[in-house]
C-alpha positions in Angstrom: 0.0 0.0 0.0 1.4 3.2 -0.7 2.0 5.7 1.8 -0.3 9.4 1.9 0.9 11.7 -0.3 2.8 15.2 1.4 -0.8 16.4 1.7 -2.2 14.3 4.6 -4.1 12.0 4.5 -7.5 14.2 4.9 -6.2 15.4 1.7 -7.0 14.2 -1.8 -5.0 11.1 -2.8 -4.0 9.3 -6.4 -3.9 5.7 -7.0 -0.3 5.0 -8.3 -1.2 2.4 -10.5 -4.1 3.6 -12.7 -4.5 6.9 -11.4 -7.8 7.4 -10.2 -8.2 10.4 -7.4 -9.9 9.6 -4.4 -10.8 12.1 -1.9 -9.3 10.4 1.2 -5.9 8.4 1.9 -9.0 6.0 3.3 -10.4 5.6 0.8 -7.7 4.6 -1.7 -6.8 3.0 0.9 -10.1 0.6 0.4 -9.7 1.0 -3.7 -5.9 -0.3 -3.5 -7.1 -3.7 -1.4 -10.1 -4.1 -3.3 -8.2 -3.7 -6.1 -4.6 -4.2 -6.8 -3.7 -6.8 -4.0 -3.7 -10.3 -4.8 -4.8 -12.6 -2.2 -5.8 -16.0 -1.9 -7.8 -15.8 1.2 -11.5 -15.8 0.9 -13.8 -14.2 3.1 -17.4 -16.1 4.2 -20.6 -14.6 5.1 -21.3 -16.4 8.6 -25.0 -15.7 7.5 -25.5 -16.9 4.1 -22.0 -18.5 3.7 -21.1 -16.4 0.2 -17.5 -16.2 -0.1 -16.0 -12.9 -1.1 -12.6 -12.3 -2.3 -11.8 -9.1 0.2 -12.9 -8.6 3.7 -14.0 -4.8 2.5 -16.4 -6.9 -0.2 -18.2 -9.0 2.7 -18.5 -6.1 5.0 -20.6 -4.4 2.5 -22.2 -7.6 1.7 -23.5 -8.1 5.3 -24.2 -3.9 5.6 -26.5 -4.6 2.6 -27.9 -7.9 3.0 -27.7 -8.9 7.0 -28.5 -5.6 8.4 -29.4 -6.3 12.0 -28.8 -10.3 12.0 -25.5 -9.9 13.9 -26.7 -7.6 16.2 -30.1 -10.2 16.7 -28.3 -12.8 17.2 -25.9 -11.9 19.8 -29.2 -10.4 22.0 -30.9 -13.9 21.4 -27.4 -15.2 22.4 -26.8 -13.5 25.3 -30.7 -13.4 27.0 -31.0 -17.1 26.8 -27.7 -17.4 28.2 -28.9 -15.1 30.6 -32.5 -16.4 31.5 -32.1 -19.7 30.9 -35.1 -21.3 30.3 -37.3 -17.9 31.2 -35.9 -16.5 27.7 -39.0 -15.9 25.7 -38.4 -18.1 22.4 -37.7 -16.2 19.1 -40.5 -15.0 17.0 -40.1 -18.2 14.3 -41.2 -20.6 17.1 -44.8 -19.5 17.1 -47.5 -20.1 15.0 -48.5 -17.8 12.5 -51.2 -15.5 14.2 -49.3 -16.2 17.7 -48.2 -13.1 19.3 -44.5 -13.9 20.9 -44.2 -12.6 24.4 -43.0 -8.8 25.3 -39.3 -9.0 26.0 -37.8 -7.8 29.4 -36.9 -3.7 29.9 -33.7 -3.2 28.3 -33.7 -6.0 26.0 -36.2 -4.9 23.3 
């Protein structure tokens, strides 16, 4: 990766190998892994398992596509490891028309 240019890195930047500007040493930054590093790692979506070919490709993915489901899951996570069997059971247990029951204060 090539370093900021005298300006700073707040400052405008240029992509040393095919010259596009970018307004931020960030995001060349971004632009330089996305594009000009080889890598043989792939990155998979815990969610839907899609591999991606950058980590900056699946973060996006998952920003786009899993909105929320991290965040869900770790509160499901953490209140049943909390309340044990008192955890109300996730929405997809109940029948359709069932009403799930009201989650604890501080929880919702």
């Amino acid at each position: 990766m090539p370093p900021p240019t005298a300006g700073g890195i707040n400052e405008p930047q240029e992509c040393p190998y095919c010259r596009r500007t970018f307004s931020c040493y960030y995001s060349l930054k971004r632009h330089f892994q996305d594009k000009h590093e080889q890598s043989d790692t792939l990155y998979v979506c815990e969610f839907c398992h899609r591999r991606y070919r950058t980590k900056n490709s699946l973060t996006t993915h998952k920003s786009l596509q899993h909105r929320g489901s991290s965040g869900m899951l770790k509160r499901l996570l953490k209140t049943s490891a909390l309340h044990g069997a008192l955890a109300p059971a996730p929405h997809h247990l109940f029948e359709l028309g069932e009403r799930a029951p009201p989650l604890p204060p501080g929880l919702q």
